[in-house]
C-alpha positions, -999 to +999 in steps of 0.1 A: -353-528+685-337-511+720-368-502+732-359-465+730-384-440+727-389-400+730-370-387+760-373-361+782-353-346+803-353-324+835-343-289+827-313-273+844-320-237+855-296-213+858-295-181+883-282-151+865-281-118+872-296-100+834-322-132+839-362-128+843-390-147+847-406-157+818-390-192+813-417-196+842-447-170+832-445-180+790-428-215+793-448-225+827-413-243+841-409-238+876-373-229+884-379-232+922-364-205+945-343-190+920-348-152+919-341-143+882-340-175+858-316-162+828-312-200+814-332-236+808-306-262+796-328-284+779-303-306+770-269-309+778-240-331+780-216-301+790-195-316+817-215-304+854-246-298+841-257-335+825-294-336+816-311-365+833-339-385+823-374-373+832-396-399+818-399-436+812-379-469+821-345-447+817-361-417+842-330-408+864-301-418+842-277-393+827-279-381+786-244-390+783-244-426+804-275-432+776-251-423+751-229-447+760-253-476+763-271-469+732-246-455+710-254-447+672-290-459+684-295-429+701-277-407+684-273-423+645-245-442+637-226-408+619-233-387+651-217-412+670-189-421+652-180-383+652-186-375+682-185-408+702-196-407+739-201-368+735-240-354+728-230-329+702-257-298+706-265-281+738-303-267+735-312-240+760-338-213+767-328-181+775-342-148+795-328-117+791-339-089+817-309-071+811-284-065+783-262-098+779-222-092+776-207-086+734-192-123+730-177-142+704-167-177+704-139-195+688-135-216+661-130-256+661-094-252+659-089-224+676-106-241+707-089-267+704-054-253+702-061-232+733-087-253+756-090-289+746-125-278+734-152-276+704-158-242+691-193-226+693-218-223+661-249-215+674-283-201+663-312-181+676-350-184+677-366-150+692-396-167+713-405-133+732-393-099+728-405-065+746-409-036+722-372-018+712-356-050+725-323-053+703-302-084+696-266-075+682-253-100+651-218-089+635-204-055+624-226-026+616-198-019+587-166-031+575-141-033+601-107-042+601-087-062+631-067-022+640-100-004+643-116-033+663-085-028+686-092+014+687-127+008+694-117-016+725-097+013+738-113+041+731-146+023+750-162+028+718-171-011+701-209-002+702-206+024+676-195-005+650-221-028+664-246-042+642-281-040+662-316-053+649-350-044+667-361-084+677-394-099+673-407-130+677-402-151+651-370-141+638-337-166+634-302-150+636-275-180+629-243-167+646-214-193+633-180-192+656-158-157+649-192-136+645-193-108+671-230-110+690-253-101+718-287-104+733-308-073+743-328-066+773-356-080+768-352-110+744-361-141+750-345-164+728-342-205+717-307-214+714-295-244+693-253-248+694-222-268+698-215-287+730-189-260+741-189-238+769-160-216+755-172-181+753-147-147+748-162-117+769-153-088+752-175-058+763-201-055+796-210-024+798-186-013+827-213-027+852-202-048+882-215-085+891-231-091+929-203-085+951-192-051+929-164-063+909-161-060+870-162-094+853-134-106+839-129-101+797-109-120+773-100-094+751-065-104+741-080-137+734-113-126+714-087-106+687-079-134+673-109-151+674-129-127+659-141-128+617-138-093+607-157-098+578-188-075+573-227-086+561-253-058+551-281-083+570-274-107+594-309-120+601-322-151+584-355-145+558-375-174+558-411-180+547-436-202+568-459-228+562-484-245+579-478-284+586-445-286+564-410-281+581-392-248+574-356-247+568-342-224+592-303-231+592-282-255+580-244-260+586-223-291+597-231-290+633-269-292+629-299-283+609-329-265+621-365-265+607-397-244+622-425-267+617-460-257+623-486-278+624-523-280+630-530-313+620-524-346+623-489-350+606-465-381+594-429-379+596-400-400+583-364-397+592-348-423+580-326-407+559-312-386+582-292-410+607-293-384+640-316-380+668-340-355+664-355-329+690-382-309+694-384-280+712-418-266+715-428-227+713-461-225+714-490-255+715-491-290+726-493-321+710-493-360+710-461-377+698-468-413+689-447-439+685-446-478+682-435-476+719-464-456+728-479-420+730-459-394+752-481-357+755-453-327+746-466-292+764-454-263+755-418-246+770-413-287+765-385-302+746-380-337+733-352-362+721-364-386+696-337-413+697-322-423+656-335-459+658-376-440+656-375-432+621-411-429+615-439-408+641-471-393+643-476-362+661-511-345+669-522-314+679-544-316+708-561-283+703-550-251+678-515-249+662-489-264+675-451-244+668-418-266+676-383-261+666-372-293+648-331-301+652-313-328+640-274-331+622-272-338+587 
């Protein structure tokens, strides 16, 4: 055995001008001076913004210099083998005050053609949304790559915008070439790649602090962009109490809602990855061989592969955490 056990990690905020202030009202994380928090990296290996240790005998060393050390322990043998030095998923809160830019994100080879990079699948879990808060996923009707082009010029890409009211609760999976945005008041759990390569394509004509328009990618986004069209693009899922919930599954993770208000058991030794928690709402007791570590909520966790079997107990109510790991 390493000696590993369940990580955490300080959280990296990020100053943003759409952000708010719930990732410290609802999450009770203090981000400090900042004035408007927009983003909590929970984890992240994206190169400038490590995540470093927070607890234990590793407290202060960096997620990918433990990476390194521990290898497929840490990560499962698979993960690591793909991925090698590299923490695959970046997990991140986010705060929207204000309406976030239209993006897309490239694909695997795209990225890599162009930047060296991963592409970006990624998912979201609404935490918090205001009423008439709107998150935009995909087309709102069959478009082709010329009428994508129009709309661009004519200022007009919001009319073939798909928009859904947001509520808490609900999962939109958003896989690379999908057109998307976050509304005003959403606050949302983000699970994705390890990729910081995002095409701006639309930002509402405002300017940023010192009055200038931000820059957008759209020669680059045309290209980049899957025209194809969905009637829904919101995930139905059922819950149920103290058995995970299959969110989303695709090659570059798998994410289950589990909650719990009971003592529960779980195995992963079938799975060969790390597994994280990221917890909504509740607290609990995660318990280990190497000991007990108390998980708050706004909190998120890395259980390490080589702990394949734990115990986690409410400690008072119903406990709701976002369980991630790749298959």
């Amino acid at each position: 055995m390493s000696g590993l056990y369940p990580i955490k990690f300080e959280p990296i905020f990020l100053e943003k001008l759409w952000g708010g202030q719930r990732i410290k009202t609802l999450l009770h994380k203090d981000f400090g001076k900042l004035k408007n928090c927009g983003e909590s990296w929970e984890i992240s290996g994206v190169e400038g913004n490590i995540s470093v240790v927070s607890n234990g005998f590793l407290a202060g060393n960096d997620l990918n210099e433990l990476v390194e050390i521990y290898m497929g322990e840490l990560v499962g043998e698979k993960v690591y083998e793909k991925f090698g030095n590299e923490f695959p998923l970046l997990i991140k809160f986010i705060d929207a005050q204000d309406d976030l830019s239209v993006q897309v994100h490239p694909n695997d080879e795209l990225s890599k053609a162009r930047h060296n990079a991963y592409g970006k699948t990624e998912m979201w879990y609404v935490v918090d949304a205001t009423p008439g808060a709107l998150i935009n996923s995909g087309f709102s009707r069959p478009v082709t790559k010329q009428q994508y082009i129009d709309a661009i010029e004519n200022n007009s890409l919001i009319d073939i915008l798909k928009y859904d009211e947001a509520k808490e609760g609900d999962v939109f999976f958003i896989p690379s070439g999908r057109i998307h945005a976050i509304g005003k008041g959403c606050m949302v759990a983000e699970i994705q790649q390890t990729s910081d390569v995002t095409y701006r394509i639309f930002d509402y004509n405002r300017p940023d602090d010192k009055g200038n328009l931000r820059e957008l990618h759209t020669e680059l986004a045309i290209d980049a962009i899957d025209y194809s069209y969905l009637p829904d693009y919101k995930t139905k899922y059922n819950t149920e109490l103290n058995k995970s919930v299959e969110l989303a599954r695709c090659k570059y993770f798998t994410t289950n809602l589990l909650e719990f208000d009971k003592h529960l058991e779980k195995d992963y030794h079938k799975i060969d990855s790390f597994v994280i928690y990221m917890t909504i709402d509740g607290s609990f007791d995660l318990e280990t061989e190497e000991g007990t570590e108390r998980v708050e909520k706004g909190e998120t966790i890395l259980i390490p592969a080589s702990i394949e079997s734990l115990q986690l107990k409410p400690v008072a109510g119903k406990v709701k955490l976002l369980e991630v790991y790749i298959q």
